[in-house]
Backbone as a printed PyTorch tensor [residue, N CA C, xyz], in Angstrom:
tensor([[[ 15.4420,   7.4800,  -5.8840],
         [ 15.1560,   6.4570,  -4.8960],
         [ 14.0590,   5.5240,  -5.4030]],

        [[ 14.4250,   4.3720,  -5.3400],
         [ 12.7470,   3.2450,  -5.3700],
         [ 12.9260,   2.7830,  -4.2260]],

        [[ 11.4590,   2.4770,  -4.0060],
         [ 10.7950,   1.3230,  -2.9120],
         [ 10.5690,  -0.0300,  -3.5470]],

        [[ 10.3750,  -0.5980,  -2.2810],
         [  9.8710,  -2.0640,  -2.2580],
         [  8.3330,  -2.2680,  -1.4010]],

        [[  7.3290,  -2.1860,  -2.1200],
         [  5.7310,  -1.8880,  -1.1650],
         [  5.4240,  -3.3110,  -1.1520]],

        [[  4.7410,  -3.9040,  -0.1660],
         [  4.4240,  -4.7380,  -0.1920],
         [  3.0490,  -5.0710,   1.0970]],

        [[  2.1650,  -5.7350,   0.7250],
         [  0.9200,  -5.9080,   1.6200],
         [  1.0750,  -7.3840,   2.1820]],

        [[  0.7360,  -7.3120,   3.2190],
         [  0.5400,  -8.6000,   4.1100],
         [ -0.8550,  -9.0090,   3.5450]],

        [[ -1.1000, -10.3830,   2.8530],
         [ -2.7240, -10.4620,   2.9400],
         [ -3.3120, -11.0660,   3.7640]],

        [[ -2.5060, -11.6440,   4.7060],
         [ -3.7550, -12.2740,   5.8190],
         [ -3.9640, -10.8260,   7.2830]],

        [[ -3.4140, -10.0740,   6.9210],
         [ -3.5670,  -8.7060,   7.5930],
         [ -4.5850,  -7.9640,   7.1810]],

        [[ -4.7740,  -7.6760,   5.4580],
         [ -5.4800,  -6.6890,   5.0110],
         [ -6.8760,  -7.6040,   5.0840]],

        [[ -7.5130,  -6.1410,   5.5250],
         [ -8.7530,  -6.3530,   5.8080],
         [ -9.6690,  -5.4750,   4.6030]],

        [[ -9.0810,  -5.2630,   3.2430],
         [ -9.5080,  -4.1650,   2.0080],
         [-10.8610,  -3.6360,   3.0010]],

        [[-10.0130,  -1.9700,   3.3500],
         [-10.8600,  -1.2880,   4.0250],
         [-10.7320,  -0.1010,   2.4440]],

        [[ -9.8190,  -0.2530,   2.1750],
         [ -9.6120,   0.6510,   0.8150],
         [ -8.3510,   1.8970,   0.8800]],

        [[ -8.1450,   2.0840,   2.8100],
         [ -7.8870,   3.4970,   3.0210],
         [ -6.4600,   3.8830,   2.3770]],

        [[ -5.6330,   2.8250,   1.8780],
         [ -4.1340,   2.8220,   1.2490],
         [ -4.6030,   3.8630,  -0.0180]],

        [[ -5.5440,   2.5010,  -0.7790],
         [ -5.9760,   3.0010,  -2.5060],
         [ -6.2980,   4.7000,  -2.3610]],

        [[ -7.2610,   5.0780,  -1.2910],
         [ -7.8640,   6.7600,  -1.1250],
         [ -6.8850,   7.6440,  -0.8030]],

        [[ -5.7200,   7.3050,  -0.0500],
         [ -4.9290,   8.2510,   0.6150],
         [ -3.3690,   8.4440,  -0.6310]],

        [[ -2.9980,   7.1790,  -1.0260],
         [ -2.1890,   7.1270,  -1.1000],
         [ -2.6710,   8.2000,  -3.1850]],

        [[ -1.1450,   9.3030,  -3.0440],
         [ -0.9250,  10.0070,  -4.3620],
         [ -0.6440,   9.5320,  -5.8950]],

        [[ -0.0460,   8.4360,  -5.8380],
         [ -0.0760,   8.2210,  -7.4440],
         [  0.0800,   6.4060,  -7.4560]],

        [[ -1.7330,   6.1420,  -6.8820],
         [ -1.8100,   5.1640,  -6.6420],
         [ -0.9820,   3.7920,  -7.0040]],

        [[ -0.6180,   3.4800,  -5.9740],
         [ -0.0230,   2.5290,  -5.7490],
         [ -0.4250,   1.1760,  -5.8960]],

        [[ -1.5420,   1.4100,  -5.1550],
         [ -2.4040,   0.0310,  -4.8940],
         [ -3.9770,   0.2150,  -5.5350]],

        [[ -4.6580,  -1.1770,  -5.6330],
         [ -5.7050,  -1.4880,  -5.9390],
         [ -6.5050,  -2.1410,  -5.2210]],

        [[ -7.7020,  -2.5030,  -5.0050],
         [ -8.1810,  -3.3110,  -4.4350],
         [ -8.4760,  -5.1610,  -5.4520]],

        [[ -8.1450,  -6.0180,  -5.0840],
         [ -8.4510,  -7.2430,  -6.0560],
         [ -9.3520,  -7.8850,  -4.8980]],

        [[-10.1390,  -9.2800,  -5.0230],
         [-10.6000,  -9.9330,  -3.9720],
         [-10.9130,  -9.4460,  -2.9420]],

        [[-11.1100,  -8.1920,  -2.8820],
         [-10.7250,  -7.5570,  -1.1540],
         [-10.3530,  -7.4150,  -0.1720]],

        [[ -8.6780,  -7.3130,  -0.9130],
         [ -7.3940,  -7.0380,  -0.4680],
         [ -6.7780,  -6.1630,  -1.5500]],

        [[ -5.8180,  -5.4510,  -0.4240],
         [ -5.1500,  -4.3680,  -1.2210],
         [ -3.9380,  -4.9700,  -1.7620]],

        [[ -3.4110,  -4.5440,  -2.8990],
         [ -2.4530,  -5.1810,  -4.1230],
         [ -1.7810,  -4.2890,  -4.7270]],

        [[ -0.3430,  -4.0690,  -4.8190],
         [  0.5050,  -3.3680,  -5.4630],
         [  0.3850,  -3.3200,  -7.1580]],

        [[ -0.0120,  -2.3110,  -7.4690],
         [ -0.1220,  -2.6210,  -9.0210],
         [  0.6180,  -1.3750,  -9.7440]],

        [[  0.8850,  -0.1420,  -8.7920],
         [  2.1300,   0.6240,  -9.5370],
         [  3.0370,   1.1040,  -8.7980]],

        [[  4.3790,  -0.0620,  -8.2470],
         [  5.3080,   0.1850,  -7.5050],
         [  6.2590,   0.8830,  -7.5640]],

        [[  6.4800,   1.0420,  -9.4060],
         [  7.5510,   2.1970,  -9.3900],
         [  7.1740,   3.7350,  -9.5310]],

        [[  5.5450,   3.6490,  -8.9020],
         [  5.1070,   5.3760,  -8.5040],
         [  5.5630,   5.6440,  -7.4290]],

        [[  5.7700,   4.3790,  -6.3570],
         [  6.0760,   5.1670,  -5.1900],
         [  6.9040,   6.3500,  -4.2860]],

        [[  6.0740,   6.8090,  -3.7000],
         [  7.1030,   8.0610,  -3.4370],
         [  7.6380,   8.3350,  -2.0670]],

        [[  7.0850,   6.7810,  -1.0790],
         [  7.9390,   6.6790,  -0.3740],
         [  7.2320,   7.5010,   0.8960]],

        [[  6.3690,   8.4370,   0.7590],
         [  5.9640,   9.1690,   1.3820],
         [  5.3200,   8.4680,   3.2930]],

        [[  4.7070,   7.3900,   3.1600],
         [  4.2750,   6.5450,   3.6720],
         [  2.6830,   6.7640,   4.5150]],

        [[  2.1940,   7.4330,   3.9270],
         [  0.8340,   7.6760,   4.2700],
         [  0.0810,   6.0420,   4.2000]],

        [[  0.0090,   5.1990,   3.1040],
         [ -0.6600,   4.1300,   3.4460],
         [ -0.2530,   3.2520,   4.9390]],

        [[  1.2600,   3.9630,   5.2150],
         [  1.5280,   2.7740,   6.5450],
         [  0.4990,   3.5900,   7.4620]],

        [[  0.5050,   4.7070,   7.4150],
         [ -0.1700,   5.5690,   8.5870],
         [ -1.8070,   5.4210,   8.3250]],

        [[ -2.5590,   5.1740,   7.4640],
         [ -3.7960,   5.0150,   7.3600],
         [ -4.0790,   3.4720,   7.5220]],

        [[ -3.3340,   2.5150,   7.4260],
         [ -3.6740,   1.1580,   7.6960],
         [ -3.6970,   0.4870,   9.0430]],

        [[ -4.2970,   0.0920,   9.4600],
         [ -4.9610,  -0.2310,  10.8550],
         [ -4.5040,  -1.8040,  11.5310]],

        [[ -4.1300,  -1.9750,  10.4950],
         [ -4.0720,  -3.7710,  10.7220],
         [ -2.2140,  -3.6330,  10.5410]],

        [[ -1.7160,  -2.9010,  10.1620],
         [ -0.0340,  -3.1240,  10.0780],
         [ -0.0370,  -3.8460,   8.6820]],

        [[ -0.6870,  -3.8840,   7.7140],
         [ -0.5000,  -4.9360,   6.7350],
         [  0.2990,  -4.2280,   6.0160]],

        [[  1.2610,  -2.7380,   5.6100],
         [  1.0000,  -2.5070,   4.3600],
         [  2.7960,  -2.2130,   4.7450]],

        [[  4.0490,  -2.3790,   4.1420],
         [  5.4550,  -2.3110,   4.2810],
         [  6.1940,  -1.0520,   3.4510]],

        [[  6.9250,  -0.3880,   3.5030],
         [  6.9700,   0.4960,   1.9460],
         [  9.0780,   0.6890,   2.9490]],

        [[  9.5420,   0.2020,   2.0210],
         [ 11.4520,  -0.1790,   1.7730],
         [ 11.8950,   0.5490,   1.1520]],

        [[ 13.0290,   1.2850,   1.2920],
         [ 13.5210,   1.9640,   0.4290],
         [ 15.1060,   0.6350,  -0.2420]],

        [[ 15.2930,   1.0800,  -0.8970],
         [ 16.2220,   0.4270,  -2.3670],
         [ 17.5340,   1.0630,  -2.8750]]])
């Protein structure tokens, strides 16, 4: 299976909690906002949707 992750940036508020929670990081922080930088780790699991507060963060399956 792959995903499709993707962050809203006028949502993210880079609190960080995606980058801490999420297992074989996915995301990064840039500017201070969170940013997909290894999409084909994802595992789909969806802990960053559940730790993000603002709804910014999408994760699709493919």
């Amino acid at each position: 299976m792959a995903f499709v992750v993707n962050v809203d940036e006028d949502k993210c508020e880079g609190c960080e909690e995606c980058v801490d929670v999420c297992p074989v990081e996915v995301f990064e922080i840039e500017d201070d906002k969170a940013v997909v930088v290894n999409e084909d780790e994802c595992l789909g699991c969806e802990s960053c949707i559940e730790v993000c507060e603002t709804g910014a963060i999408t994760v699709e399956e493919i």
